[in-house]
N, CA, C and O atoms as a Maestro MAE file, in Angstrom:
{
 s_m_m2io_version
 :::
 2.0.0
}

f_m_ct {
 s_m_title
 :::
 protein
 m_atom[344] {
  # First column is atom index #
  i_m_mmod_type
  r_m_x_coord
  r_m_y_coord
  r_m_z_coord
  i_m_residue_number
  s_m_chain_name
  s_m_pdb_residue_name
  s_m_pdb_atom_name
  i_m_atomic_number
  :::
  1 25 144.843 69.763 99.600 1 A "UNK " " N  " 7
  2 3 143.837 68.783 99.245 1 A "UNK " " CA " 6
  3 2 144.165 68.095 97.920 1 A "UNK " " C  " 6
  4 15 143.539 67.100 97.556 1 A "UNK " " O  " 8
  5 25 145.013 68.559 97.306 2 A "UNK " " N  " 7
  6 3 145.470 67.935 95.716 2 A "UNK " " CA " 6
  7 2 144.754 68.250 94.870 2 A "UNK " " C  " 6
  8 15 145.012 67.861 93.731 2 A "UNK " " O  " 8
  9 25 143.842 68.893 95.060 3 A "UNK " " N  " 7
  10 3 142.779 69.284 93.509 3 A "UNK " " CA " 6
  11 2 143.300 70.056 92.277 3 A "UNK " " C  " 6
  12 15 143.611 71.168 92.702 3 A "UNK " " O  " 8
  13 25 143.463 70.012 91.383 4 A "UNK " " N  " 7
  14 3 143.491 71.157 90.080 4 A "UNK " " CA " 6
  15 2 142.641 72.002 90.019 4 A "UNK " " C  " 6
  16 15 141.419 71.857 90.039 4 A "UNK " " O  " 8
  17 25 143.340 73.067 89.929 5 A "UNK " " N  " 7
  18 3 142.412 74.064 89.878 5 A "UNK " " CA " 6
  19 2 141.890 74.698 88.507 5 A "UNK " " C  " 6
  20 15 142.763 75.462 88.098 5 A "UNK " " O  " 8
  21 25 141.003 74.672 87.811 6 A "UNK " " N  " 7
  22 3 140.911 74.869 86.564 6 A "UNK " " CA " 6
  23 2 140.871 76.585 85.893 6 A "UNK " " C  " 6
  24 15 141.114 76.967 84.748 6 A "UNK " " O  " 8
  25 25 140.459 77.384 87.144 7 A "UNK " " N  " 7
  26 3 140.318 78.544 86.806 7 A "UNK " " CA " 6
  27 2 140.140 79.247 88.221 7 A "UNK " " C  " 6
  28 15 139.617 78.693 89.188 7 A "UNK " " O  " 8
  29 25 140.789 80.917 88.210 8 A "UNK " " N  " 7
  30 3 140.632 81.536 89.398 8 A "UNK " " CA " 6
  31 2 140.515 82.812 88.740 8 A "UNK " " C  " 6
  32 15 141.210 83.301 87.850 8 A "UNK " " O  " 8
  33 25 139.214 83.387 89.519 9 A "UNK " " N  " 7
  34 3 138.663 84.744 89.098 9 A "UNK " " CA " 6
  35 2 138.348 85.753 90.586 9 A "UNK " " C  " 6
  36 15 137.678 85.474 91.580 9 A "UNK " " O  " 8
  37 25 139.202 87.112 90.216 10 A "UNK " " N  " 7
  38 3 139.050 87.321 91.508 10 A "UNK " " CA " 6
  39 2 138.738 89.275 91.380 10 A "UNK " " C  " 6
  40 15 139.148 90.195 90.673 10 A "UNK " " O  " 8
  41 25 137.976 89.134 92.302 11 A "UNK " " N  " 7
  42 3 137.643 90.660 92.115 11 A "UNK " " CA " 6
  43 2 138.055 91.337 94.044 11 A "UNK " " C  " 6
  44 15 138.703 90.848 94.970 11 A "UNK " " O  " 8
  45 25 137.291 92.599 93.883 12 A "UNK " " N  " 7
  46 3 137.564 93.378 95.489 12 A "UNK " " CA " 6
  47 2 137.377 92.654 96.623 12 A "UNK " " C  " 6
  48 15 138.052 92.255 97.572 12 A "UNK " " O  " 8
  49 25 135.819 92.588 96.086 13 A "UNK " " N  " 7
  50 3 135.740 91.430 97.319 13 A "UNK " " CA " 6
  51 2 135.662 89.640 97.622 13 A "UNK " " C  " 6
  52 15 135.123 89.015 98.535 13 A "UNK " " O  " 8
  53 25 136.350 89.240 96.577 14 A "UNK " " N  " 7
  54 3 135.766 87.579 96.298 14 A "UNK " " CA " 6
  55 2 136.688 87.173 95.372 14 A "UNK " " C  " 6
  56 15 137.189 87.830 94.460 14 A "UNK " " O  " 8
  57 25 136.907 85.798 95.751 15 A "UNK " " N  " 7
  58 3 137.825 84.821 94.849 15 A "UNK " " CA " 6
  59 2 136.895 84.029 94.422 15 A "UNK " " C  " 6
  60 15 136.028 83.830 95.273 15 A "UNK " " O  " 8
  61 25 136.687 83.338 93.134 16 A "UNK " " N  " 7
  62 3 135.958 82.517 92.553 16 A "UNK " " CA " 6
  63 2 137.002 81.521 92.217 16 A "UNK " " C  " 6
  64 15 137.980 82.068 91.708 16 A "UNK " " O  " 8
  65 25 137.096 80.426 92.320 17 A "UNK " " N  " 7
  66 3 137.867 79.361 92.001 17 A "UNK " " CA " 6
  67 2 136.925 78.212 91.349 17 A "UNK " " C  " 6
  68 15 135.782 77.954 91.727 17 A "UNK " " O  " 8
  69 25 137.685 77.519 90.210 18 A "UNK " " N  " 7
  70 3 136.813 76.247 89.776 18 A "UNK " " CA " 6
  71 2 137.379 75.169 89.708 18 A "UNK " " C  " 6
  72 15 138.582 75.365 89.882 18 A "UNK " " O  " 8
  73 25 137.140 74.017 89.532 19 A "UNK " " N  " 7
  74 3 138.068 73.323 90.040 19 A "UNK " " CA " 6
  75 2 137.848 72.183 88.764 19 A "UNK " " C  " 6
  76 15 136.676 71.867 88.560 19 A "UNK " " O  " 8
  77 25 138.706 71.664 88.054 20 A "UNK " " N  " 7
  78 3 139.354 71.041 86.775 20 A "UNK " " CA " 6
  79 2 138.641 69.801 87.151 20 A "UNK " " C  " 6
  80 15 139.171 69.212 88.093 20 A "UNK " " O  " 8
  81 25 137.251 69.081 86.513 21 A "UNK " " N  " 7
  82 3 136.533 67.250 87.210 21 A "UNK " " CA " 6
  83 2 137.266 66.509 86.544 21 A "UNK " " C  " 6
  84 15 137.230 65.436 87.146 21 A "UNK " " O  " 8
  85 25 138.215 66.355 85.267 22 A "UNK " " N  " 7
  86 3 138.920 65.568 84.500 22 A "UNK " " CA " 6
  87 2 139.643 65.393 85.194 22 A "UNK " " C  " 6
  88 15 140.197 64.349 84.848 22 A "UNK " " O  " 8
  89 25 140.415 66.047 86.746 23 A "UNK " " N  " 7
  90 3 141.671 65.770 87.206 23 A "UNK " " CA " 6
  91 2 141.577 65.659 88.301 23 A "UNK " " C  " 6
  92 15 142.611 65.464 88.939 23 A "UNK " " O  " 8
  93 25 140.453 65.727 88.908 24 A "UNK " " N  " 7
  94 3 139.829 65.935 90.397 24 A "UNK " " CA " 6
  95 2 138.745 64.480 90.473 24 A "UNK " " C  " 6
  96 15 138.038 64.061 89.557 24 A "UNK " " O  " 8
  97 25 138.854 64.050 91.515 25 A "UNK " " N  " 7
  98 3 137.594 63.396 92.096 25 A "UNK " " CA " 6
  99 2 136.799 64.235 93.356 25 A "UNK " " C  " 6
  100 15 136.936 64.196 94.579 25 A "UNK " " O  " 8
  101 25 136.006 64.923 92.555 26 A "UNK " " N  " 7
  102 3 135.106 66.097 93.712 26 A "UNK " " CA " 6
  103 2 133.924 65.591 93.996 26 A "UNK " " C  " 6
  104 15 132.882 65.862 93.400 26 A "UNK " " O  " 8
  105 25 134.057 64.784 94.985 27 A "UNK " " N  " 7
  106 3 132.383 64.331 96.065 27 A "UNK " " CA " 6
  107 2 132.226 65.272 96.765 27 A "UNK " " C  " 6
  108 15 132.926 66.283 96.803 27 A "UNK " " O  " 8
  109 25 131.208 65.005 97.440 28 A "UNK " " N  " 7
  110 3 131.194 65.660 98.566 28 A "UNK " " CA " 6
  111 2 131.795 65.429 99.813 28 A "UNK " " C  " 6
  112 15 131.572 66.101 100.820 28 A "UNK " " O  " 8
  113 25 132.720 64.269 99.721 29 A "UNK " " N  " 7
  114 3 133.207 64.878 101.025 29 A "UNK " " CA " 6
  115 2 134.583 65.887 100.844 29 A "UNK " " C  " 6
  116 15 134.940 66.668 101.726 29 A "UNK " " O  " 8
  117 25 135.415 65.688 99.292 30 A "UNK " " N  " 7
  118 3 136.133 66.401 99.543 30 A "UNK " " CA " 6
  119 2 135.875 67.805 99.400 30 A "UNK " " C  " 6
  120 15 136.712 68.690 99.583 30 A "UNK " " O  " 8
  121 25 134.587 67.981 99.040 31 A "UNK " " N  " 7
  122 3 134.367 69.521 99.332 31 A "UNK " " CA " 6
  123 2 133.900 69.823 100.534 31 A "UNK " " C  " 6
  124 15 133.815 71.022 100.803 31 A "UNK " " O  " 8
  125 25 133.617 69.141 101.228 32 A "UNK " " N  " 7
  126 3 132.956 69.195 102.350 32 A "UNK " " CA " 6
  127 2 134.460 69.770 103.200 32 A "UNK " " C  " 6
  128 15 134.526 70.930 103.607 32 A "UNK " " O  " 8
  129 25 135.687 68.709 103.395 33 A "UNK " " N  " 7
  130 3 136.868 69.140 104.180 33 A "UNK " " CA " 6
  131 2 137.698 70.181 103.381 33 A "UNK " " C  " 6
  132 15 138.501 70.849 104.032 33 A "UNK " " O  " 8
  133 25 137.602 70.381 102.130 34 A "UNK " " N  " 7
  134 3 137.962 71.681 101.354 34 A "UNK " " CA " 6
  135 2 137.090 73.040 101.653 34 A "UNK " " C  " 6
  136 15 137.545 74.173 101.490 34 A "UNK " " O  " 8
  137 25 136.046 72.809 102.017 35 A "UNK " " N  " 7
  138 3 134.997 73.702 102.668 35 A "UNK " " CA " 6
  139 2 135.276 74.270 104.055 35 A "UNK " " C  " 6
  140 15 134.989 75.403 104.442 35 A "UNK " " O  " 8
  141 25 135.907 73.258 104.769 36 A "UNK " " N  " 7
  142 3 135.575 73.118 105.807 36 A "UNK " " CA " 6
  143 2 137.149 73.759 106.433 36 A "UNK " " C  " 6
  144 15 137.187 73.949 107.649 36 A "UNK " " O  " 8
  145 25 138.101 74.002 105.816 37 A "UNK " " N  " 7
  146 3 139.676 74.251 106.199 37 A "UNK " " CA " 6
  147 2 139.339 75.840 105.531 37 A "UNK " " C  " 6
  148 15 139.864 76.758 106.161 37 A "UNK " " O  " 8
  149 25 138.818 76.090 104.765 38 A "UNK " " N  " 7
  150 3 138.699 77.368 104.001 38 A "UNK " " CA " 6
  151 2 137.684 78.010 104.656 38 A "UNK " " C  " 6
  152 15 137.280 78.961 103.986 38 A "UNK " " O  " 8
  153 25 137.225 77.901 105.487 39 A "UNK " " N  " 7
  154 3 135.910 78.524 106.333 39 A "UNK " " CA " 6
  155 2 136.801 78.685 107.409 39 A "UNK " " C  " 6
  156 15 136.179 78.454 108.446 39 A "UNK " " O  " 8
  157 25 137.884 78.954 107.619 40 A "UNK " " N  " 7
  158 3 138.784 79.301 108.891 40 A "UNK " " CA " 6
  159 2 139.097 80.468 108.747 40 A "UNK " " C  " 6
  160 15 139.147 81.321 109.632 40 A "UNK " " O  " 8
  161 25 139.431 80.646 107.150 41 A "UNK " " N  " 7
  162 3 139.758 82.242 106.951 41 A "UNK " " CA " 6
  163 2 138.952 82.898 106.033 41 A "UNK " " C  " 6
  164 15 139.024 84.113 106.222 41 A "UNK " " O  " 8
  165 25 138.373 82.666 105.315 42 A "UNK " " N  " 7
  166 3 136.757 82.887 104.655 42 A "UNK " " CA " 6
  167 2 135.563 82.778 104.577 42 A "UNK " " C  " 6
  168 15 135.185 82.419 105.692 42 A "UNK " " O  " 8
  169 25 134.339 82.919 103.607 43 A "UNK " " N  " 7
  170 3 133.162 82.606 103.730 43 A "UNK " " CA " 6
  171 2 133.214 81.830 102.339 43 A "UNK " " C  " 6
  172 15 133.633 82.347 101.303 43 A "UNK " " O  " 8
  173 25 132.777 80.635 102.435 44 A "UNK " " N  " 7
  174 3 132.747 79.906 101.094 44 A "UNK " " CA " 6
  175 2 131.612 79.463 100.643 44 A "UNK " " C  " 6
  176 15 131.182 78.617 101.426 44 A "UNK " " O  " 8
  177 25 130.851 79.642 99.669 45 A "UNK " " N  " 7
  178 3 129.948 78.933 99.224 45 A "UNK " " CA " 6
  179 2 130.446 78.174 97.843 45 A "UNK " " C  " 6
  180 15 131.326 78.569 97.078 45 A "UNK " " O  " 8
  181 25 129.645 76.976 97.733 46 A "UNK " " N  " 7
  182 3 130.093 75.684 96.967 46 A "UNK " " CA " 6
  183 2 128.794 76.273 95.844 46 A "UNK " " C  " 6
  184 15 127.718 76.800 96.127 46 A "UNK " " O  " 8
  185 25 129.296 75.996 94.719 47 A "UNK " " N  " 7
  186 3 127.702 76.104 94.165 47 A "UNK " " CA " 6
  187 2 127.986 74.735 92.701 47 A "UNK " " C  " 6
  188 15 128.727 74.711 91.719 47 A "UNK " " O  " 8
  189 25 126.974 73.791 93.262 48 A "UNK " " N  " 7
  190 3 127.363 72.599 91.867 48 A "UNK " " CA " 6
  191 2 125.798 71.832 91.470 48 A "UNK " " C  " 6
  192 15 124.853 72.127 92.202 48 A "UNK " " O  " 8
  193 25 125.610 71.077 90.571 49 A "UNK " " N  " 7
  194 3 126.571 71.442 89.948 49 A "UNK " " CA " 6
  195 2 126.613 72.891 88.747 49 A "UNK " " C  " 6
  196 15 125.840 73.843 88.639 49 A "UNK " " O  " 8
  197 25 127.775 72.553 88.030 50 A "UNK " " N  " 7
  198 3 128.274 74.077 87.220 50 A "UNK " " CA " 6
  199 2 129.017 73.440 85.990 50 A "UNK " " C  " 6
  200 15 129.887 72.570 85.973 50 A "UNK " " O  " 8
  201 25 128.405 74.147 84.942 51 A "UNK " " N  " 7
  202 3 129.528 73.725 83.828 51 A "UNK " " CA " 6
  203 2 130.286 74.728 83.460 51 A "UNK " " C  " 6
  204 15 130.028 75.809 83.989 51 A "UNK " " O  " 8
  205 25 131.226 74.677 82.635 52 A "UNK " " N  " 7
  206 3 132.160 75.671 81.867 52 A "UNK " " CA " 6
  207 2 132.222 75.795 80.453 52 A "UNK " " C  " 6
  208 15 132.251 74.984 79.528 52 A "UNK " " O  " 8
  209 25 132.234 77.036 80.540 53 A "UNK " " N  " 7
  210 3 131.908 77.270 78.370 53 A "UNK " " CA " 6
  211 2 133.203 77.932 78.160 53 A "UNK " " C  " 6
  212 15 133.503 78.684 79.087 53 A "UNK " " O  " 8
  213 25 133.979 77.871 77.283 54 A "UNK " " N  " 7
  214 3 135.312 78.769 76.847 54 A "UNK " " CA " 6
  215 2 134.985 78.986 75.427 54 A "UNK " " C  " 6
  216 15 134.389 78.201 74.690 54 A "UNK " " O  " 8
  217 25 135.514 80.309 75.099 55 A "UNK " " N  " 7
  218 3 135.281 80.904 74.005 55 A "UNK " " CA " 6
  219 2 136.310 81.215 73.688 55 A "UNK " " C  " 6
  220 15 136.835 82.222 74.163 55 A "UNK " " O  " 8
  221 25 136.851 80.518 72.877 56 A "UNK " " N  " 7
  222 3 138.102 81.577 72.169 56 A "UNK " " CA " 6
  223 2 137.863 81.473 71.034 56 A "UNK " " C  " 6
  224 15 137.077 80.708 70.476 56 A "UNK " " O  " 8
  225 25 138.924 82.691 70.377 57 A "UNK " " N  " 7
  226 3 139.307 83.513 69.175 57 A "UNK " " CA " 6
  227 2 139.619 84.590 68.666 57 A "UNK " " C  " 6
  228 15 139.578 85.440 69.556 57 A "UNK " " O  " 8
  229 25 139.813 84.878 68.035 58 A "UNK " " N  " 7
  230 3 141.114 86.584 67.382 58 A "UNK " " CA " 6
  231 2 140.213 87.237 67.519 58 A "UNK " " C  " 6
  232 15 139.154 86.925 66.974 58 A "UNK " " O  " 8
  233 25 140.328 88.423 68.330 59 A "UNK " " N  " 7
  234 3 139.287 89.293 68.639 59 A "UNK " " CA " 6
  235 2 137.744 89.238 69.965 59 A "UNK " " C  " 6
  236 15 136.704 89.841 70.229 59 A "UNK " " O  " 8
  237 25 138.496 88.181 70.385 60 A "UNK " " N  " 7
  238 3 137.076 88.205 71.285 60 A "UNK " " CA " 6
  239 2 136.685 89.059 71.862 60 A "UNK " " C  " 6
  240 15 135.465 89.177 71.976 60 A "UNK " " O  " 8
  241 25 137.967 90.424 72.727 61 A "UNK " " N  " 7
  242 3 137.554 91.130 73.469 61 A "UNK " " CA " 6
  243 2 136.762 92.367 72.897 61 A "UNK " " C  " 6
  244 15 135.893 93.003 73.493 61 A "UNK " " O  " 8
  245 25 137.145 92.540 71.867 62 A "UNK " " N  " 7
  246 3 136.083 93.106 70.818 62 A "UNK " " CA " 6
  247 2 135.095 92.629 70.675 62 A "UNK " " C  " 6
  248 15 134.509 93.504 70.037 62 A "UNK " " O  " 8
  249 25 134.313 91.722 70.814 63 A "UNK " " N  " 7
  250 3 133.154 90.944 70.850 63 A "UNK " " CA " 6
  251 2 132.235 91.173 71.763 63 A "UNK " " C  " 6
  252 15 131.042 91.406 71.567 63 A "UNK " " O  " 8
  253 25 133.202 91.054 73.480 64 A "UNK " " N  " 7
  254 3 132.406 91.003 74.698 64 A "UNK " " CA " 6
  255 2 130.973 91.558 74.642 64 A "UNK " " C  " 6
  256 15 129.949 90.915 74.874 64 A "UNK " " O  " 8
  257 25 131.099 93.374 74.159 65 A "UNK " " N  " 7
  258 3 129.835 93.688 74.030 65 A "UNK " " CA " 6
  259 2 128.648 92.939 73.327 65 A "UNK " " C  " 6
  260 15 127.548 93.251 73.782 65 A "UNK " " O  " 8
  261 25 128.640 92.044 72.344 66 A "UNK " " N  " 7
  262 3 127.669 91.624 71.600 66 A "UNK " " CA " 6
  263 2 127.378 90.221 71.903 66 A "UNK " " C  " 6
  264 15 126.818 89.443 71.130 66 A "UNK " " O  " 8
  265 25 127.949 89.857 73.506 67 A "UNK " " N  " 7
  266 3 127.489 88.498 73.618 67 A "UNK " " CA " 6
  267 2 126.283 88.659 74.735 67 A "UNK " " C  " 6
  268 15 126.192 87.906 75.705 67 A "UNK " " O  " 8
  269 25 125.450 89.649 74.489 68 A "UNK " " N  " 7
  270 3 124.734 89.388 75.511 68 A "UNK " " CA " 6
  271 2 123.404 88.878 75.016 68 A "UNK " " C  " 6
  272 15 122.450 89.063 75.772 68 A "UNK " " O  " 8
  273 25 123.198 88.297 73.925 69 A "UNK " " N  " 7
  274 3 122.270 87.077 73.411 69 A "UNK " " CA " 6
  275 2 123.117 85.736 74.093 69 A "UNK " " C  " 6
  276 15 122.638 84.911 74.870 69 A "UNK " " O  " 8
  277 25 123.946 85.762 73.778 70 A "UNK " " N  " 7
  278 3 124.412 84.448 74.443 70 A "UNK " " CA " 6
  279 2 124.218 84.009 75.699 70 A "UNK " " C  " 6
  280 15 123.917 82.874 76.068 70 A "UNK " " O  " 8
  281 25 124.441 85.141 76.434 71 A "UNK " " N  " 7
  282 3 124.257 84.888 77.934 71 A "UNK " " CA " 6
  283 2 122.511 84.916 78.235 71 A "UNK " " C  " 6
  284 15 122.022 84.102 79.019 71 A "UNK " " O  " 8
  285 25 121.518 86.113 77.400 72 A "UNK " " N  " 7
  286 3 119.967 85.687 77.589 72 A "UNK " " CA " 6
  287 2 119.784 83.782 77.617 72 A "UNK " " C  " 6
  288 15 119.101 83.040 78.322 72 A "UNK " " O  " 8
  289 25 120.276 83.653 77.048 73 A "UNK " " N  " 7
  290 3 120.375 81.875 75.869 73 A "UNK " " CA " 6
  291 2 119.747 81.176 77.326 73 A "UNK " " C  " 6
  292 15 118.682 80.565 77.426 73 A "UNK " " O  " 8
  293 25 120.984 81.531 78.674 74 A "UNK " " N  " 7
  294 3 120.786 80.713 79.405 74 A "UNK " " CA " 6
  295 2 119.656 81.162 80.675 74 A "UNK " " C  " 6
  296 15 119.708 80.933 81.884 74 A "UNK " " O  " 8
  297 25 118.804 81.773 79.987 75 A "UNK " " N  " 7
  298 3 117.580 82.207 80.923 75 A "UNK " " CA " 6
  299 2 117.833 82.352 81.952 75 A "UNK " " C  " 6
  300 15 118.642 83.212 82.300 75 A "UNK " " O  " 8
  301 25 117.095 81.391 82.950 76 A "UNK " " N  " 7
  302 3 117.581 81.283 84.594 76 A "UNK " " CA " 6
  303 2 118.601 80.804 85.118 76 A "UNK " " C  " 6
  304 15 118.829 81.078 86.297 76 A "UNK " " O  " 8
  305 25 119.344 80.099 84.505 77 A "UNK " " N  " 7
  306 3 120.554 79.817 84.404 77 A "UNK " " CA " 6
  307 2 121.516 80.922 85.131 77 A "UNK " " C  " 6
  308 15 121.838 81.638 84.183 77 A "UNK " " O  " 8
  309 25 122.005 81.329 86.034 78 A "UNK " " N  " 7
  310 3 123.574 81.985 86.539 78 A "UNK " " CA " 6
  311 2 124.928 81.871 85.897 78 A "UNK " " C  " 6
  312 15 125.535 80.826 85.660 78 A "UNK " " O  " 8
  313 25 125.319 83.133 85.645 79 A "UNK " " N  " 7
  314 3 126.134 83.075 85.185 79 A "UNK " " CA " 6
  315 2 127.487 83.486 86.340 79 A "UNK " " C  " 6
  316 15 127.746 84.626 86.728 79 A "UNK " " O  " 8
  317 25 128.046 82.517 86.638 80 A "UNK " " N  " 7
  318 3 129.002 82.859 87.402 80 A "UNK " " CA " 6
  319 2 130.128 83.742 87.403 80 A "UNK " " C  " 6
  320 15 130.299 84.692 88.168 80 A "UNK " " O  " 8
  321 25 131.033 83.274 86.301 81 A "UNK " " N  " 7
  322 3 132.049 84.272 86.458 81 A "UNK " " CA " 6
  323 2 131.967 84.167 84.615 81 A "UNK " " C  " 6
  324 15 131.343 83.499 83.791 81 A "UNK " " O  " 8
  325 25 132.984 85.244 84.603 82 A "UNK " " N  " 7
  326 3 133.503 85.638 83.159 82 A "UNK " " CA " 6
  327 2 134.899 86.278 83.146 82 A "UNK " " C  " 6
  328 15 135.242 87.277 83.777 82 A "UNK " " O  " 8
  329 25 135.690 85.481 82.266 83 A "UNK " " N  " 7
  330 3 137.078 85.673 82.367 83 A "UNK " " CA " 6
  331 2 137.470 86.381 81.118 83 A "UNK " " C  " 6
  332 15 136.573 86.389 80.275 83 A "UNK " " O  " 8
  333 25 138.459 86.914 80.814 84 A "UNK " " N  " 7
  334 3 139.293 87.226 79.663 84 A "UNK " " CA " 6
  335 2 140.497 87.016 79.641 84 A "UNK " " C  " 6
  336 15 140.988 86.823 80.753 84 A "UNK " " O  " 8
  337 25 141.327 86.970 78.600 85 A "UNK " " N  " 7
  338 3 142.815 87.123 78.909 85 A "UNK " " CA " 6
  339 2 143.117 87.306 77.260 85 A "UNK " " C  " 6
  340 15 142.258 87.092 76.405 85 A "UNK " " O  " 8
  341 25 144.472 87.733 76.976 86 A "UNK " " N  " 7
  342 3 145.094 87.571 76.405 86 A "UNK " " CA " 6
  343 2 146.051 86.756 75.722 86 A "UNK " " C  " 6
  344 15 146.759 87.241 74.840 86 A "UNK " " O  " 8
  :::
 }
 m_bond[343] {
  # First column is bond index #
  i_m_from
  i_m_to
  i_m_order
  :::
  1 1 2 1
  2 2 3 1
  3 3 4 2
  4 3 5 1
  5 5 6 1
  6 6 7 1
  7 7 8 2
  8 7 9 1
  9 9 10 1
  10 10 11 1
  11 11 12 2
  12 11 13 1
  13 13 14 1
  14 14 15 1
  15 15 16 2
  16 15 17 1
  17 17 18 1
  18 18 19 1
  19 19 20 2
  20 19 21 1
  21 21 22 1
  22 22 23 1
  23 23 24 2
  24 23 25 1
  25 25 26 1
  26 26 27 1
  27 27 28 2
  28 27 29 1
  29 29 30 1
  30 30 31 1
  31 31 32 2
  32 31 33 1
  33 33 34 1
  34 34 35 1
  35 35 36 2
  36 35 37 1
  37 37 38 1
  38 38 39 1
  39 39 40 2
  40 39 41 1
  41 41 42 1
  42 42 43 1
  43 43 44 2
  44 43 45 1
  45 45 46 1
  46 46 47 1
  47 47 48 2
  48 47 49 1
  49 49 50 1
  50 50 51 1
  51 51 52 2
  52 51 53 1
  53 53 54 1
  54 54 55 1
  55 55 56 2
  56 55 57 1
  57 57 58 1
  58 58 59 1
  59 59 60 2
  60 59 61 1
  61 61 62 1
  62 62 63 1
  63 63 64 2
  64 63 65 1
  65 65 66 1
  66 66 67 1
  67 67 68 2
  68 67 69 1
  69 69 70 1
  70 70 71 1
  71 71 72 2
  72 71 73 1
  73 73 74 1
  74 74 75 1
  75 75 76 2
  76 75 77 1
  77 77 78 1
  78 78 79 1
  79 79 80 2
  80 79 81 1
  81 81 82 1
  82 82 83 1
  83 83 84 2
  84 83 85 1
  85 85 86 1
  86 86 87 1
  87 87 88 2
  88 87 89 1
  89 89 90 1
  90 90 91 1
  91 91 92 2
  92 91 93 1
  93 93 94 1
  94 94 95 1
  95 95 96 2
  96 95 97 1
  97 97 98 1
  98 98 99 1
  99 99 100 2
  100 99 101 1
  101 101 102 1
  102 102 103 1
  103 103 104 2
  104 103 105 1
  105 105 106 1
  106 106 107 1
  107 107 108 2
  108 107 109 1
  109 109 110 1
  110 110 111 1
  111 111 112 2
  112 111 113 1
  113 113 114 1
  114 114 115 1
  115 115 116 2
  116 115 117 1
  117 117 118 1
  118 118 119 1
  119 119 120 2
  120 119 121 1
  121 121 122 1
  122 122 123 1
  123 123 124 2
  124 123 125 1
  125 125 126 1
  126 126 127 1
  127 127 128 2
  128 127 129 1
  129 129 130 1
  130 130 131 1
  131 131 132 2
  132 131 133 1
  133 133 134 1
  134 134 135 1
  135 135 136 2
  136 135 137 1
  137 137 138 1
  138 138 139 1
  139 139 140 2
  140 139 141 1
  141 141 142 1
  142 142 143 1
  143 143 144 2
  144 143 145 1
  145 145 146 1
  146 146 147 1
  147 147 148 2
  148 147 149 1
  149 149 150 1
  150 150 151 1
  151 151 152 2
  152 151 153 1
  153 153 154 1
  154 154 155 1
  155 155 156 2
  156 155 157 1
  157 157 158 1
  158 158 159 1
  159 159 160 2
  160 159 161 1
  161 161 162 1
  162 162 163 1
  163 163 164 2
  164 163 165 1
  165 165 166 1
  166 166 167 1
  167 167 168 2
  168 167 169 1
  169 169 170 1
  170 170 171 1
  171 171 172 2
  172 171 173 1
  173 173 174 1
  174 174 175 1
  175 175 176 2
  176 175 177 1
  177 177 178 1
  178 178 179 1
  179 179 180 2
  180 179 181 1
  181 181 182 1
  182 182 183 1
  183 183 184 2
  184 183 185 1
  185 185 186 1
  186 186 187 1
  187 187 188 2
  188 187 189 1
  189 189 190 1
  190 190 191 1
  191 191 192 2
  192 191 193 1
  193 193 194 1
  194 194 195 1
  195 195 196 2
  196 195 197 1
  197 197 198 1
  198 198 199 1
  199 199 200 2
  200 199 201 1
  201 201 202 1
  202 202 203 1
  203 203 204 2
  204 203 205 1
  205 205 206 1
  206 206 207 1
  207 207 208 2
  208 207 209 1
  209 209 210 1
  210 210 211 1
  211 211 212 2
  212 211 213 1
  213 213 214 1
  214 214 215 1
  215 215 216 2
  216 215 217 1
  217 217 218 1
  218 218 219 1
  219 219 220 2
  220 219 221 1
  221 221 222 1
  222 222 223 1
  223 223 224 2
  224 223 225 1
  225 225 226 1
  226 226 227 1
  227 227 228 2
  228 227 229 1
  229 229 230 1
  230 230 231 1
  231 231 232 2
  232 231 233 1
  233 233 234 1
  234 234 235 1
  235 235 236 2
  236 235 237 1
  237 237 238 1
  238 238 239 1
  239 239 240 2
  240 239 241 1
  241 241 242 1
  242 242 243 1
  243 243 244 2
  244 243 245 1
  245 245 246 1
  246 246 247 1
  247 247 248 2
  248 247 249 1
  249 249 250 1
  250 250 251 1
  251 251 252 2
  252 251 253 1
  253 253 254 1
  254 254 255 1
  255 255 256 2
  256 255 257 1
  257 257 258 1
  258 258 259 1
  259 259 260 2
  260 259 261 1
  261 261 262 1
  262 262 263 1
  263 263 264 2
  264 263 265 1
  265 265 266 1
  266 266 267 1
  267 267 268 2
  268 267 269 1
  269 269 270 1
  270 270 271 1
  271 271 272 2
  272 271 273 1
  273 273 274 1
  274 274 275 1
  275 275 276 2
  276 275 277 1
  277 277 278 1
  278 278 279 1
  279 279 280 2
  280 279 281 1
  281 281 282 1
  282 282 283 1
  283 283 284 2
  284 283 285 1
  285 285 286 1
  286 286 287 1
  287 287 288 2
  288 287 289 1
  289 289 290 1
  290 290 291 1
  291 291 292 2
  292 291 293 1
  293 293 294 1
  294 294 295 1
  295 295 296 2
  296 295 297 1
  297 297 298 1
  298 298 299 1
  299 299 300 2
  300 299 301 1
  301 301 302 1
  302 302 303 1
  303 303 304 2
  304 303 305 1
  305 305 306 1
  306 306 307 1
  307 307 308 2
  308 307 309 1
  309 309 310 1
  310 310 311 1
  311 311 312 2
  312 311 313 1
  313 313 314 1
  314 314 315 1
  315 315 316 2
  316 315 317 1
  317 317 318 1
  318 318 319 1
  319 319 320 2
  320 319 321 1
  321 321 322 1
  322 322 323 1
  323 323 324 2
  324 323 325 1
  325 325 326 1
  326 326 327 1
  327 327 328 2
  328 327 329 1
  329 329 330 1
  330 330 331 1
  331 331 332 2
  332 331 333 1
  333 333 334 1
  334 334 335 1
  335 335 336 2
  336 335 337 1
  337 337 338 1
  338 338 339 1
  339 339 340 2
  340 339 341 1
  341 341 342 1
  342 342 343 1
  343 343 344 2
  :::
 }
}
């Protein structure tokens, strides 16, 4: 489909993928036939819209524990995925 993919998070049972809007033109229809080719061998749900927050800095993973004011912040808000790296 040509999209960028901006981020992929994946656990036991589930791939989370996000997809880069600076480099993408994502309507609905191309999620609709990106939906629709990926529902051959999966279960996909679309969920939009969605923004992205990145946090970096020296030590973050030391941090993780004490961001959970941050994440209250966004009340009802879902928090989708959460990444780390090195």
């Amino acid at each position: 489909h040509g999209l960028s993919v901006d981020l992929i998070g994946s656990a036991e049972t589930n791939v989370t993928v996000s997809l880069d809007p600076s480099e993408n033109l994502v309507n609905t229809d191309v999620l609709s036939a990106l939906s629709a080719d990926l529902s051959q061998i999966c279960k996909v749900k679309v969920i939009v819209p969605c923004a992205a927050i990145t946090l970096v800095g020296r030590g973050m993973r030391s941090l993780l524990h004490k961001l959970s004011d941050v994440w209250a912040t966004f009340g009802r808000e879902r928090v989708h995925m959460i990444s780390q790296s090195s």
